[in-house]
N, C-alpha and C positions, 0 to 999 in steps of 0.2 A: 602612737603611744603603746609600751606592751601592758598588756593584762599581767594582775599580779597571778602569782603561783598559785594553783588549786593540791594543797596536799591531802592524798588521798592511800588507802591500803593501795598497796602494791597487787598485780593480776600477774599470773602465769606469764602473760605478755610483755609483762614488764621487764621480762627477768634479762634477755639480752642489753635493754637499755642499761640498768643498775650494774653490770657486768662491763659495759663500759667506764662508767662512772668510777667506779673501783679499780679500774684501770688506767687512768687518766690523771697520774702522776707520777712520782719518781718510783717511790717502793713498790706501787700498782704495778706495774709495768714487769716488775721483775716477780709478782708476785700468783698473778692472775694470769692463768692461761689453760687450767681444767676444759673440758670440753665443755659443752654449752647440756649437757647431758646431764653432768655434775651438778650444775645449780642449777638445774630445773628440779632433780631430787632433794636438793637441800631447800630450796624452796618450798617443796609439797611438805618436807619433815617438816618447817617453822609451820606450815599454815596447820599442822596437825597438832602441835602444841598446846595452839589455843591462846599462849603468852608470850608468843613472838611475832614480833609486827616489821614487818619490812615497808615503810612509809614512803614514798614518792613525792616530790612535787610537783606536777605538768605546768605548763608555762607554753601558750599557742601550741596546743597538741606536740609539745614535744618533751621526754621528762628529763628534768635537767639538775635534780636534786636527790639525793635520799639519803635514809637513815634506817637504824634495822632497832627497835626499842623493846626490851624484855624483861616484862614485870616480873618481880619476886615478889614473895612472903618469905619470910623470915623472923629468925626469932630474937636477934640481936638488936640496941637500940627503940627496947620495952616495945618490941614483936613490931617494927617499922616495916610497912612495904615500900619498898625501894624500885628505880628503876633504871634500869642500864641501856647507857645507850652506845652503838657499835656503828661500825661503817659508815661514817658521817661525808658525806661526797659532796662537791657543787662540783657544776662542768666548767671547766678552766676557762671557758670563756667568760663566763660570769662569775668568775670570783672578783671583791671586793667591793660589790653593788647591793649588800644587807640581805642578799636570797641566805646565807647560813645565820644570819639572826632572826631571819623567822623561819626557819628551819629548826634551832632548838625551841624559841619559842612555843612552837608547834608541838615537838618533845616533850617539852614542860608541859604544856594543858592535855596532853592525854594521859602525861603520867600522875597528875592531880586527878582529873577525872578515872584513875583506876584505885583513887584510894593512894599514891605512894605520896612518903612525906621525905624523899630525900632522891635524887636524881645524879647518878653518876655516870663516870665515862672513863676511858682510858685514850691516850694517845700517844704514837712513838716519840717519844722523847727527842728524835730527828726532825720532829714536824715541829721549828720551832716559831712557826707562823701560824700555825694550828695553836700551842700554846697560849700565845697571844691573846689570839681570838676569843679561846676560851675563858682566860681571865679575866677580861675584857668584858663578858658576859656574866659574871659572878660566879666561876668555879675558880675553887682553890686545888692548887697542889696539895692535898692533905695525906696521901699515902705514897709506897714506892708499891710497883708491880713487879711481878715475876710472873715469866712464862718459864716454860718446858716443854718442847716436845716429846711427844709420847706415842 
């Protein structure tokens, strides 16, 4: 029988695992390939933030899940704190086995227990299994995104 997933803050150590994970699909692939250099420093920025959390879930010593969640305040929404959530990964071996529904899950009760009253995300519009998923779980399509690079 496996042990359910223990999600926990993410360690320095973790950071090559999550590096996979983020790699370990289509757009991954084409998207990720900074040196290992690079997110160890963007690592140390999030953990100096203070309201960015880069989450893990270990599964028999091996980490097989994550998400990166970052609280706001804000003043829109009669001064709502909000919380965003980014980099939502399972390892392709275990997708469709409920590890991303307690994976948001888990998003949701940290971001209640920091106070937000309203839980968002983005995702590429390509990902239309990702989509799904999310609907699936009570997010609506409520806005359009725009990126830019800059």
């Amino acid at each position: 029988m496996t042990a359910p997933p223990v999600f926990r803050e993410a360690t320095r150590e973790d950071v090559p695992a999550v590096v996979d994970l983020l790699s370990d699909d289509v757009l991954g692939r084409t998207r990720e390939g900074a040196g290992l250099s690079v997110y160890l420093a963007a690592f140390d920025a999030m953990q100096a933030e203070g309201h960015n959390h880069l989450i893990v879930a270990e599964q028999e010593g091996r980490v097989v899940a994550c998400y990166q969640l970052v609280i706001m305040s804000g003043l829109s929404l009669s001064a709502s704190r909000r919380a965003e959530i980014e980099g939502v990964r399972v390892a392709s071996d275990l997708r469709g086995q409920g590890l991303g529904a307690l994976l948001v899950a888990d998003a949701e009760a940290r971001a209640r227990a920091a106070g937000c009253t309203l839980i968002q995300l983005t995702s590429n519009a390509t990902r239309t299994e990702a989509l799904r998923f999310y609907e699936g779980l009570g997010f609506t399509g409520s806005h359009i995104g725009f990126k830019k690079p800059i």
